[in-house]
VEXKOL-848295 format. One record per atom (N, C-alpha, C): residue number from 0; residue in one letter; x, y, z. Coordinates in steps of 0.02 Angstrom, whole numbers, plus 50000, padded with zeros to 5 digits. Layout:
residues N
NUM, A, X, Y, Z
...
end
This chain:
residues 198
0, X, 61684, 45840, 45741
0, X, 61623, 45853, 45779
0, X, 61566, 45810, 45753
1, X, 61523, 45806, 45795
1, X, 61468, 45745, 45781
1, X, 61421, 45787, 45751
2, X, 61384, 45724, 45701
2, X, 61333, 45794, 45655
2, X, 61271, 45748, 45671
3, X, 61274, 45733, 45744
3, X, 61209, 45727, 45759
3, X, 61205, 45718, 45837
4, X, 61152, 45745, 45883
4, X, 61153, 45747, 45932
4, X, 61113, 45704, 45974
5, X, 61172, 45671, 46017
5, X, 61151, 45618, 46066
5, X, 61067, 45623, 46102
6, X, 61079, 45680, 46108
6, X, 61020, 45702, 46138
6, X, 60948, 45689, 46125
7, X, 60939, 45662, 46057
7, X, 60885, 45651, 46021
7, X, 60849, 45599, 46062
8, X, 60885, 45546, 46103
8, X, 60841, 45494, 46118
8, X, 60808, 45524, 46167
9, X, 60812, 45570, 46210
9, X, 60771, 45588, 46261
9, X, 60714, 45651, 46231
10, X, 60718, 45643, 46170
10, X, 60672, 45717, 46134
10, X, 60597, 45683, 46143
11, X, 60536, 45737, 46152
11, X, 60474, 45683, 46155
11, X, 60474, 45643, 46086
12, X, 60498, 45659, 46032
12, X, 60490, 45600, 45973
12, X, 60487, 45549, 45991
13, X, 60548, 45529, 46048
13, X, 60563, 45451, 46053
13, X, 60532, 45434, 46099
14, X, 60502, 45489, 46153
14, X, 60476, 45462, 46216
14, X, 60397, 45422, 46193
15, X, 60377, 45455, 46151
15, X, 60297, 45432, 46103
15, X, 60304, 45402, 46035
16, X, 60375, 45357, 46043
16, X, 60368, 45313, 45980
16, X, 60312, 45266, 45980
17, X, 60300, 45250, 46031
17, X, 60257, 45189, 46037
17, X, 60186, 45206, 46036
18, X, 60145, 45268, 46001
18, X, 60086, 45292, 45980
18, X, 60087, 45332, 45919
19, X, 60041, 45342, 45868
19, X, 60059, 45384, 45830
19, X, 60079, 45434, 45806
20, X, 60084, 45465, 45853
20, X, 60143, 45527, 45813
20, X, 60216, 45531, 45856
21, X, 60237, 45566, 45859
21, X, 60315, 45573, 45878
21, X, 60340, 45536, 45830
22, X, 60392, 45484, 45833
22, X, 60428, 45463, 45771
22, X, 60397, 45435, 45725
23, X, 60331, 45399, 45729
23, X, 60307, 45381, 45648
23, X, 60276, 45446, 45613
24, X, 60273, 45506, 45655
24, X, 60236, 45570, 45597
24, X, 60305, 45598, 45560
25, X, 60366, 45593, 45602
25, X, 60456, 45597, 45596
25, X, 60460, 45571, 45529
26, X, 60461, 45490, 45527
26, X, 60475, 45445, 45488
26, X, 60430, 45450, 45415
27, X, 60372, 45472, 45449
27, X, 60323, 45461, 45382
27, X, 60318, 45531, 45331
28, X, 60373, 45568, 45359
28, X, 60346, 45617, 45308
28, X, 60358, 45605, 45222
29, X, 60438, 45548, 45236
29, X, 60432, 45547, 45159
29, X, 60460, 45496, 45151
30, X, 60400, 45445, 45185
30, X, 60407, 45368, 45169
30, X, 60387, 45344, 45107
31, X, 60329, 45375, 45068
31, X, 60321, 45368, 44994
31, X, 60361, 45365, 44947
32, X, 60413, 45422, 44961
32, X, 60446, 45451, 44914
32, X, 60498, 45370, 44917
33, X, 60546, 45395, 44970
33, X, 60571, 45323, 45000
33, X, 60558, 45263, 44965
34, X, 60503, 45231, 44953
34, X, 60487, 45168, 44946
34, X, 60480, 45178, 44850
35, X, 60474, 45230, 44835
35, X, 60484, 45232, 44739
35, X, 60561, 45243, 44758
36, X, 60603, 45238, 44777
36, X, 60666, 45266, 44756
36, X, 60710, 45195, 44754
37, X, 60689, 45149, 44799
37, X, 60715, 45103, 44813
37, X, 60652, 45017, 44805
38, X, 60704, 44970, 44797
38, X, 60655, 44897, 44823
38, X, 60680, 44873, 44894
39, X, 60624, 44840, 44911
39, X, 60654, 44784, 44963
39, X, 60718, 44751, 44952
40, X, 60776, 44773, 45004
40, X, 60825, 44724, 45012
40, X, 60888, 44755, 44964
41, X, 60880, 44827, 44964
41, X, 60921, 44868, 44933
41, X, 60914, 44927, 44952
42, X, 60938, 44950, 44989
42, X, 60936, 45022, 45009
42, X, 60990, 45089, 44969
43, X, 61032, 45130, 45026
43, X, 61087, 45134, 44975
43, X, 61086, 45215, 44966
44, X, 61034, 45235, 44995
44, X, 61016, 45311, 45025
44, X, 61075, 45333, 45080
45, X, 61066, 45289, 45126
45, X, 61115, 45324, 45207
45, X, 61098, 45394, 45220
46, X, 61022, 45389, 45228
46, X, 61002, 45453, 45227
46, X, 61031, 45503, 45315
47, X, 61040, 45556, 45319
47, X, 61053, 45577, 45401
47, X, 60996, 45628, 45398
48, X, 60937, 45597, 45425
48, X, 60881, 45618, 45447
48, X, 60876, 45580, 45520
49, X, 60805, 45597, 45553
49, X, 60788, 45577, 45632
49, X, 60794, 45512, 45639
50, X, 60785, 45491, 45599
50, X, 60753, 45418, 45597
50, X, 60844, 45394, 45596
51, X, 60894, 45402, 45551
51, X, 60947, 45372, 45550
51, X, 61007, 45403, 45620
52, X, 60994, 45458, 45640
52, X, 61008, 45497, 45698
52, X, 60989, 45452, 45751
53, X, 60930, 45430, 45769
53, X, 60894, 45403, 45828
53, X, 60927, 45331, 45820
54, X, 60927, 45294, 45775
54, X, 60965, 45239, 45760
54, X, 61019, 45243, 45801
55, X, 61086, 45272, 45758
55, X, 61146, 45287, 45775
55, X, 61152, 45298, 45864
56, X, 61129, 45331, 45888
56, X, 61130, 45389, 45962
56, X, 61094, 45296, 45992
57, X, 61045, 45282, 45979
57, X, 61023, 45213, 46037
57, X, 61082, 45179, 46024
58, X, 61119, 45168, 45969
58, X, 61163, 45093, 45967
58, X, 61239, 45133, 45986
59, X, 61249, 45178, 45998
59, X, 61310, 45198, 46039
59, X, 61307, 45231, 46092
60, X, 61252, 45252, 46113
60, X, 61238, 45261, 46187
60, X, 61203, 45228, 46232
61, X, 61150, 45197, 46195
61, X, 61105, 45155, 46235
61, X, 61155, 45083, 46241
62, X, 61155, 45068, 46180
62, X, 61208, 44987, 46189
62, X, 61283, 45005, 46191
63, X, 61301, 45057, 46210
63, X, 61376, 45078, 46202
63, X, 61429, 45042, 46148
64, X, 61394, 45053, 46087
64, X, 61438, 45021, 46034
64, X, 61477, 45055, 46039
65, X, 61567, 45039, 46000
65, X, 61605, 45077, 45949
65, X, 61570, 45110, 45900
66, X, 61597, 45174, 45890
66, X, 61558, 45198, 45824
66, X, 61548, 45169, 45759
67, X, 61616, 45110, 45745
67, X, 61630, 45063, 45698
67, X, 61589, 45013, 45693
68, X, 61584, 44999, 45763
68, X, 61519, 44919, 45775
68, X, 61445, 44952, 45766
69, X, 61425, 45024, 45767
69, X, 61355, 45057, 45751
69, X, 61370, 45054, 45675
70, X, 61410, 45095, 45631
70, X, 61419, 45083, 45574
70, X, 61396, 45036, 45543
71, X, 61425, 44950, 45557
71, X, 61423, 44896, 45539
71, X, 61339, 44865, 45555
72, X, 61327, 44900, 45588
72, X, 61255, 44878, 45582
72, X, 61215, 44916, 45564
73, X, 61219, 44962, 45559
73, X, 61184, 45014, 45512
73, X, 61176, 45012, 45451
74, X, 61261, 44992, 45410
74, X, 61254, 44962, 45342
74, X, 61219, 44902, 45307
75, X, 61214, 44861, 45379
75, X, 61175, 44800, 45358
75, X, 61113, 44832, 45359
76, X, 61064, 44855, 45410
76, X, 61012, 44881, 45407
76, X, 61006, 44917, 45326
77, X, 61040, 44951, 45315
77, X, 61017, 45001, 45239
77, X, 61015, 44955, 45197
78, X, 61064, 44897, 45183
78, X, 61050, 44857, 45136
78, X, 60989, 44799, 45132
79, X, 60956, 44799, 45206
79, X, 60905, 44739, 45210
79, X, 60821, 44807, 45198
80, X, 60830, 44839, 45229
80, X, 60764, 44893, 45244
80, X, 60766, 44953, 45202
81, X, 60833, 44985, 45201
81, X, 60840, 45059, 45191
81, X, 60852, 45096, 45241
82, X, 60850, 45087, 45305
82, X, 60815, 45101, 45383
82, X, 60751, 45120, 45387
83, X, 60720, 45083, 45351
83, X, 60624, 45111, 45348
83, X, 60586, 45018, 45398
84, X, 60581, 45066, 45455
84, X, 60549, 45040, 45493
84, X, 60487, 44988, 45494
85, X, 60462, 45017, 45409
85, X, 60383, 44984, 45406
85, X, 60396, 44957, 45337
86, X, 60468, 44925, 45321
86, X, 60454, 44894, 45262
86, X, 60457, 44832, 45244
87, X, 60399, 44814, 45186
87, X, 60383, 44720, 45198
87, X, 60415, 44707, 45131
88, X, 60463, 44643, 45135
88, X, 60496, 44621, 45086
88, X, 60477, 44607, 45032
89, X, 60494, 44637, 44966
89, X, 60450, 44618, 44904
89, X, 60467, 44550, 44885
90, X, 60412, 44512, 44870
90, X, 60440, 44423, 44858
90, X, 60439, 44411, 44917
91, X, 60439, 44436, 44988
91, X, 60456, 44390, 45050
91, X, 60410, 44420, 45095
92, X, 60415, 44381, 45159
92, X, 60392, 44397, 45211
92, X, 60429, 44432, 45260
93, X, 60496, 44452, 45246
93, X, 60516, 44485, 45310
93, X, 60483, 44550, 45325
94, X, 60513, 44591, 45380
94, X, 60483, 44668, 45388
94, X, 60536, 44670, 45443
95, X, 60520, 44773, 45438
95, X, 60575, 44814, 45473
95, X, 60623, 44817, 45474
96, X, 60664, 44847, 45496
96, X, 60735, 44861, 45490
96, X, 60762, 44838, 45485
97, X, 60777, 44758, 45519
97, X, 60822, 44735, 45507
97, X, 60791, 44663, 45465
98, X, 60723, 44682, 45451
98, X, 60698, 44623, 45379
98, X, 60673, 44540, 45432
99, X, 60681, 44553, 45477
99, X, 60646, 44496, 45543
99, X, 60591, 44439, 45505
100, X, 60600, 44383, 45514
100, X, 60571, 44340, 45469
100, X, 60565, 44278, 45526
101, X, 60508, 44245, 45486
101, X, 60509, 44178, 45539
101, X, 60468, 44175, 45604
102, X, 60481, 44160, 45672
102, X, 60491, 44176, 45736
102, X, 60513, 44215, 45761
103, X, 60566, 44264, 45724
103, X, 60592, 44330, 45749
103, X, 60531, 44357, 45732
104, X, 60512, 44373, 45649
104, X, 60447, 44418, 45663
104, X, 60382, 44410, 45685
105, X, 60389, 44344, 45696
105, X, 60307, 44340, 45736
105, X, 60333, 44379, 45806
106, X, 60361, 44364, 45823
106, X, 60371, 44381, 45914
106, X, 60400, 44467, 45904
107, X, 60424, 44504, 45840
107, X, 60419, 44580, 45840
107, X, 60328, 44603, 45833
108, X, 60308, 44566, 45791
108, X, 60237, 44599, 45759
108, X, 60184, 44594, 45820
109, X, 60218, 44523, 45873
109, X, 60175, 44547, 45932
109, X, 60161, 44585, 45984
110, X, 60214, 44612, 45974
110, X, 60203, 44688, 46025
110, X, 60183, 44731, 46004
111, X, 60165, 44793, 46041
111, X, 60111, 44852, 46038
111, X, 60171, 44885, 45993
112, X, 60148, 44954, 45965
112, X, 60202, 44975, 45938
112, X, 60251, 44940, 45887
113, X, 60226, 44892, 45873
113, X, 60313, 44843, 45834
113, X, 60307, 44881, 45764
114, X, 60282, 44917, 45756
114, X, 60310, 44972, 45667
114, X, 60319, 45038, 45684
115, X, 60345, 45038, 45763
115, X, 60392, 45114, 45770
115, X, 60461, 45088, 45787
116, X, 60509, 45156, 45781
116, X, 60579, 45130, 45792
116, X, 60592, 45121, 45853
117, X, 60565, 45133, 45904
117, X, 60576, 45127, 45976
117, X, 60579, 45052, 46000
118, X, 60512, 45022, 45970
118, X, 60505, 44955, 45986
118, X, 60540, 44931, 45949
119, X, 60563, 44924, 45874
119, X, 60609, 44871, 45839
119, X, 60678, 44883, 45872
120, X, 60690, 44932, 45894
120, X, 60762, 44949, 45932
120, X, 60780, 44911, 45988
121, X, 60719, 44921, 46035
121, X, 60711, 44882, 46090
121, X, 60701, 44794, 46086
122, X, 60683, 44780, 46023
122, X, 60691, 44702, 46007
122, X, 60754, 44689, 45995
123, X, 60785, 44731, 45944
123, X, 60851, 44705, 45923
123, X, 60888, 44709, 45987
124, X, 60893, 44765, 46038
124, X, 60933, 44763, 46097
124, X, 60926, 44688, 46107
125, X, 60882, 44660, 46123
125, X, 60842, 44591, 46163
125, X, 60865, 44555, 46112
126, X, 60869, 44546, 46069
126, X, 60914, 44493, 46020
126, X, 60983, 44468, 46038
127, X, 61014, 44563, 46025
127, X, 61093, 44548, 46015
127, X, 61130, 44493, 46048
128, X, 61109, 44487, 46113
128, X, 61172, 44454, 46165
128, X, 61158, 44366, 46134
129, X, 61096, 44345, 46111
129, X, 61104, 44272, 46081
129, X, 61126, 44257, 46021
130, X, 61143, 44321, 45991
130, X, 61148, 44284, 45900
130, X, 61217, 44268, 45913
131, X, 61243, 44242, 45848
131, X, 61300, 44154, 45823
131, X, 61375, 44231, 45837
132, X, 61377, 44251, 45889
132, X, 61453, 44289, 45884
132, X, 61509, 44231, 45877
133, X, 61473, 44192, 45932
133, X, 61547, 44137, 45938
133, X, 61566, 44099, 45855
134, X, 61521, 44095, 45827
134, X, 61536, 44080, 45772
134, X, 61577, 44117, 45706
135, X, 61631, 44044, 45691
135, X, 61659, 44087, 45636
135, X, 61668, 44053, 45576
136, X, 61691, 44091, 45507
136, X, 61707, 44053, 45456
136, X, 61715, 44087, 45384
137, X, 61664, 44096, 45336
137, X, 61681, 44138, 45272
137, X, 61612, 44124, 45234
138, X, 61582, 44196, 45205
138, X, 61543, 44209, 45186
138, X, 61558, 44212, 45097
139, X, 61543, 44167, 45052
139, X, 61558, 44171, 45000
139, X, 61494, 44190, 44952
140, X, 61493, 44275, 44946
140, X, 61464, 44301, 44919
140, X, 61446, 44310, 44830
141, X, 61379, 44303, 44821
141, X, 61363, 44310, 44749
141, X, 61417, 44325, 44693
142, X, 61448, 44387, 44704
142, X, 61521, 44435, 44669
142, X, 61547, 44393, 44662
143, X, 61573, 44345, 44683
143, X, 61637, 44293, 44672
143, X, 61673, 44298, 44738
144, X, 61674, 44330, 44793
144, X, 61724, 44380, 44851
144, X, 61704, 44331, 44898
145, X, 61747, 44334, 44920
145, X, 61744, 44301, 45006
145, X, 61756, 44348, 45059
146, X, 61710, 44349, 45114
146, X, 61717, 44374, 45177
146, X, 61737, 44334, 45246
147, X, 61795, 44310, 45257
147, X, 61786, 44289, 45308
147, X, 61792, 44325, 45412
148, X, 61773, 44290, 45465
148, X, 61739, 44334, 45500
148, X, 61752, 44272, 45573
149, X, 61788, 44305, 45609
149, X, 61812, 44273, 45668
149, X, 61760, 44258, 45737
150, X, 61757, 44209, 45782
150, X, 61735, 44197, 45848
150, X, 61752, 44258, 45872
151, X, 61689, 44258, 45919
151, X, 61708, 44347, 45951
151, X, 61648, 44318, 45999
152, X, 61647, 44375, 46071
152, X, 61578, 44380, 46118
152, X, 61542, 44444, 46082
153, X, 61485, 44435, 46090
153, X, 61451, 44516, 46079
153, X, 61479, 44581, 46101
154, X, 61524, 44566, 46153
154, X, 61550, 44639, 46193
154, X, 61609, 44640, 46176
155, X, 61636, 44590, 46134
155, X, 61712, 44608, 46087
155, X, 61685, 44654, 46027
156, X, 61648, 44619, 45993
156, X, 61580, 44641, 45929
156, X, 61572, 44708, 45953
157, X, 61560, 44746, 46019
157, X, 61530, 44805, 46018
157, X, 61592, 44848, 46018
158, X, 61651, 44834, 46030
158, X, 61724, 44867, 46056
158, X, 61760, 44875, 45966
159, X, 61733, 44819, 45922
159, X, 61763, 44842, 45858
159, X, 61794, 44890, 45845
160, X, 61828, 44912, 45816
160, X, 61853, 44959, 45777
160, X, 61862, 44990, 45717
161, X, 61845, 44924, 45672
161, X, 61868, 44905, 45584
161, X, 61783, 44936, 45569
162, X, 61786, 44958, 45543
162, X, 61703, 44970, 45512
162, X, 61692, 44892, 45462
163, X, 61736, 44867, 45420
163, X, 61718, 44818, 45396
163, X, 61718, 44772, 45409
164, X, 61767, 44742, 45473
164, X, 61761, 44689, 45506
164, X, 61681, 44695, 45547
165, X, 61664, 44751, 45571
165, X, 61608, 44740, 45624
165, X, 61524, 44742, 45553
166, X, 61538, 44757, 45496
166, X, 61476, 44766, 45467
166, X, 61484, 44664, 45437
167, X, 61522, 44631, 45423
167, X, 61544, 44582, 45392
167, X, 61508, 44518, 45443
168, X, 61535, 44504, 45523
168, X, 61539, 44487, 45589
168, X, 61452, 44505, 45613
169, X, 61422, 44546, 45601
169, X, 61350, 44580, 45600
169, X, 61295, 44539, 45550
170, X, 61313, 44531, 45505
170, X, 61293, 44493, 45457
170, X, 61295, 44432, 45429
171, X, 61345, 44397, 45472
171, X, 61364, 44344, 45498
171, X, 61316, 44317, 45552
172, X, 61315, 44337, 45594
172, X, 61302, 44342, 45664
172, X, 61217, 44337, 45688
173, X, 61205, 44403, 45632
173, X, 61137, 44433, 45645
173, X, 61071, 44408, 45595
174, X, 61107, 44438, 45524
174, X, 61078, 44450, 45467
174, X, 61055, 44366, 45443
175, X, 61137, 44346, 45426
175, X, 61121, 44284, 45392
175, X, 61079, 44280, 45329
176, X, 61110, 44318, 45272
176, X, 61055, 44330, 45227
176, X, 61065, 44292, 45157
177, X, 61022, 44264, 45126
177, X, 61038, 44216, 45092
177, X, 61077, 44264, 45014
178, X, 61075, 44323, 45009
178, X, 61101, 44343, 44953
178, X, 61130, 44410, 44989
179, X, 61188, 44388, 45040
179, X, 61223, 44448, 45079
179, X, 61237, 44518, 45049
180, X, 61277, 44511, 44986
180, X, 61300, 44589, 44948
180, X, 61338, 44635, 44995
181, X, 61389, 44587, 45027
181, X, 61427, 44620, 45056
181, X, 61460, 44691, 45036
182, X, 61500, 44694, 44985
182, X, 61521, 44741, 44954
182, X, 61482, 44823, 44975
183, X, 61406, 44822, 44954
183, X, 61356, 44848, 44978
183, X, 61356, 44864, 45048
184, X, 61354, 44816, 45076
184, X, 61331, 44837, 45174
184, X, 61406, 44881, 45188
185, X, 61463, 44864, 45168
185, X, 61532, 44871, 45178
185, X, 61516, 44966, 45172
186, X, 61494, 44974, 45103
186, X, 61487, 45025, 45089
186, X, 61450, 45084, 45127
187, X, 61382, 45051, 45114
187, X, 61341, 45091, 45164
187, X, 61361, 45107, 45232
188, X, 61392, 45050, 45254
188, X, 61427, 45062, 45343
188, X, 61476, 45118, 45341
189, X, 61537, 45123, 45297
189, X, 61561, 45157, 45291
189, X, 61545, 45242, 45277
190, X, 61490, 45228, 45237
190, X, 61459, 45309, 45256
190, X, 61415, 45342, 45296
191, X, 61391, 45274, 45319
191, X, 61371, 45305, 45404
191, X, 61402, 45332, 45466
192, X, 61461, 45293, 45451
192, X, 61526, 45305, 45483
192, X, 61558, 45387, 45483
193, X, 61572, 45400, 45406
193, X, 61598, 45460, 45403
193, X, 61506, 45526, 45415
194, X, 61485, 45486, 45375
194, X, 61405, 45544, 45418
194, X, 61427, 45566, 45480
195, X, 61404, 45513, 45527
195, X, 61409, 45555, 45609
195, X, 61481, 45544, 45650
196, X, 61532, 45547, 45620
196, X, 61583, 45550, 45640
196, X, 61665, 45616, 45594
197, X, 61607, 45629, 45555
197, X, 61654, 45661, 45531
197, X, 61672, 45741, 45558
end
C-alpha cells in the first residue's frame, strides 16, 4: 500500500504554491532545522513529509513516471538540495531542488513563484524532454567506481524499472554534476523507493 496519497496534488497546498502560504508555510516549518542538519550538495534525510509526497505524486502522476524512474530522481534531488526547494549552494551558485545553475537558473529565478515547489516542478517538467537521454557512456566517480548508463528517449527513462539504472541515467542526463557521489543518489533513490512503495 502506498504511504502517500496521490491526492495531495489537487489539495489547496498545491493549488497556492505560487503565493505565500500553502506549500512554502508546508515547507517552511522546519526549514531551519533542515539546513543545520545538513550542507549544500548532501542531503541524506529522505524525509516523507508534504514536500517529498508532492514531489513523488507530480513525477508519477503528473509525468507518469515508473515508480523506479521517480525514485531515481528523487535520489538525485536529495543528494544535490535535500529536496529543500530554497536552497543556495554553499561555495556555489546553484539553487533549488535540483541545484539549477547557469542559464537554467537564470530562466527558473525568472518566474513568479520560482522558490515554491509548484513552479520548480513545473520547470523541471519543461526541461525533461531536452536533456542528453540519447546520450551514453560511464561516469567515473570520485570512490574509484564506475557507472556506466545507456542511450535511451525520455519515455524509455520514464518506463524504467531498475531504481539504479534510472537514478544513474538521471544524473547523467540531467544532473551532470561535477562531483556525482553516485553511491549516495543510488542510496537515497532506493529509499524513496521503499518509502512510498512499500
Amino acid at each position: 500500500s502506498r504511504s502517500y496519497n496521490p491526492s495531495i496534488l489537487n489539495s489547496a497546498q498545491y493549488a497556492v504554491a505560487g503565493s505565500a502560504s500553502g506549500l512554502n508555510k508546508t515547507y517552511s516549518a522546519n526549514k531551519s532545522a533542515r539546513r543545520f542538519r545538513r550542507i549544500a550538495g548532501g542531503g541524506g534525510e529522505c524525509r516523507n513529509d508534504a514536500t517529498t509526497q508532492q514531489i513523488w505524486a507530480y513525477l508519477t502522476t503528473k509525468l507518469g513516471m515508473s515508480e523506479a524512474a521517480a525514485a531515481g530522481v528523487m535520489g538525485n534531488m536529495e543528494q544535490e538540495s535535500g529536496c529543500d526547494i530554497d536552497l543556495h549552494q554553499s561555495g556555489g551558485s546553484a539553487y533549488g531542488l535540483c541545484q539549477w545553475d547557469g542559464g537554467r537558473k537564470s530562466e527558473l529565478m525568472s518566474r513568479p513563484g520560482y522558490n515554491t515547489l509548484a513552479v520548480q516542478l513545473e520547470y523541471l517538467s519543461e526541461e525533461l524532454p531536452s536533456q542528453y537521454w540519447k546520450k551514453s557512456g560511464t561516469i567515473n566517480d570520485k570512490d574509484g567506481k564506475s557507472y556506466s548508463y545507456s542511450s535511451m528517449t525520455y519515455e524509455q527513462f520514464k518506463a524504467l524499472t531498475d531504481v539504479a539504472t534510472a537514478t544513474i541515467k538521471f544524473e547523467a542526463a540531467f544532473e551532470r554534476a561535477g562531483k556525482p557521489m553516485m553511491a549516495k543518489r543510488i542510496s537515497y533513490a532506493k529509499r524513496f523507493y521503499e518509502m512510498f512503495t512499500g
